[in-house]
N, C-alpha and C positions, 0 to 999 in steps of 0.2 A: 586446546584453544577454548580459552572459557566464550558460554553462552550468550548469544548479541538479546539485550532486551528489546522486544518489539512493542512499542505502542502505537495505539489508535488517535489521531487528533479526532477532540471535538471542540464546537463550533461554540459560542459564547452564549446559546439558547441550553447548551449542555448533548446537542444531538452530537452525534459520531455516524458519519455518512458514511462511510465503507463497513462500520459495523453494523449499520443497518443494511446496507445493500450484501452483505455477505447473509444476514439472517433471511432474508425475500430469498436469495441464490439457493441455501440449504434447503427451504420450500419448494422452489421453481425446478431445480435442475441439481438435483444432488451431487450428480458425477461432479458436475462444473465445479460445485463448492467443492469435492474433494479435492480435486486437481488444486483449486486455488489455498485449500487450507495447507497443500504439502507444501506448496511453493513456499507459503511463509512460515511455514515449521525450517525448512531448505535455511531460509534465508534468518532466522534465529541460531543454526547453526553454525553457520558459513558465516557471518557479517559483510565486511569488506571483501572476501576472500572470493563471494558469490559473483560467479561471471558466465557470459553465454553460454548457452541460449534459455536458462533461468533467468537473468538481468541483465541490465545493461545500464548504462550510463546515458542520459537523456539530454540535460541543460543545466546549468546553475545552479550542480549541487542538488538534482531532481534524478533520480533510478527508477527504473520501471521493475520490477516481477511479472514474470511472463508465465502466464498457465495457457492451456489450450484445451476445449473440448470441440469437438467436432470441427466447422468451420470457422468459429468464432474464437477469436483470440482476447482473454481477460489481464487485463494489466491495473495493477498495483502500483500507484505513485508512492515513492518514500524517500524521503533524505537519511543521512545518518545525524545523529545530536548526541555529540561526544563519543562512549561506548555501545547507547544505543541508537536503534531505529524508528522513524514516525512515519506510519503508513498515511499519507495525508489523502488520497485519490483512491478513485477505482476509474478505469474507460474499457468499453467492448468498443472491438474492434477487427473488421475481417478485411482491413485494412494492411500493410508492416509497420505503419508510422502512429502512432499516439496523438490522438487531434492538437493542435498547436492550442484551442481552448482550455482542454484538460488541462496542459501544460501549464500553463497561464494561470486557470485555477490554483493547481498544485503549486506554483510559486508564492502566492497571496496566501495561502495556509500556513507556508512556512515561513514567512516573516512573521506572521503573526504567530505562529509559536513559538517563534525564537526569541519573540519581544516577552512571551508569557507561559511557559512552558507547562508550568502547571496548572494553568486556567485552562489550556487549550488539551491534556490528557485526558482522551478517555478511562474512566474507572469501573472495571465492571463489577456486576452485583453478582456478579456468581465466587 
């Protein structure tokens, strides 16, 4: 099974919010980044194929990736776009359900990058 390409949406200022909230994570709580860096290695792997309790199916075309460290549960908003994925969200949560805001959020990301897919790519410099 060839490899799902995974990208970051950024936002029309040029920022990339989950990749910024992933560099603060590798700072704050390294396990946690670990945990969350596998999941989207997991899920680069896996594409479609990726199902509970790694991912799940959310709303409208919206997947969650599910890491966990300690109490707190880290979720990954992404849709797929064509062959690959766009991570559009991050939500903690020590909740099971994903805030219906998040959601929300993560819906208005992806119209808009589906309206403009390479405006809204993150590129990174490394």
């Amino acid at each position: 099974m060839p490899q799902t390409r995974v990208m970051f949406y950024r936002e029309a200022n040029g920022r990339a919010p989950v990749v910024d909230w992933l560099q603060d994570l590798l700072r704050e709580n390294e396990r946690a980044w670990v945990s969350c860096r596998a999941r989207i290695e997991l899920l680069a792997q896996l594409g479609h194929e990726l199902r509970r309790p790694a991912a799940d199916y959310l709303r409208d075309g919206i997947y969650e990736l599910r890491a966990k460290q300690g109490h707190v549960q880290y979720r990954l908003l992404y849709f797929f776009h064509g062959r690959s994925v766009a991570i559009l969200a991050h939500s903690l949560t020590k909740e099971d359900e994903v805030p219906k805001v998040d959601i929300e959020r993560t819906i208005q990301r992806k119209k808009r990058f589906e309206a403009n897919p390479k405006a809204h790519t993150y590129e990174s410099e490394n």
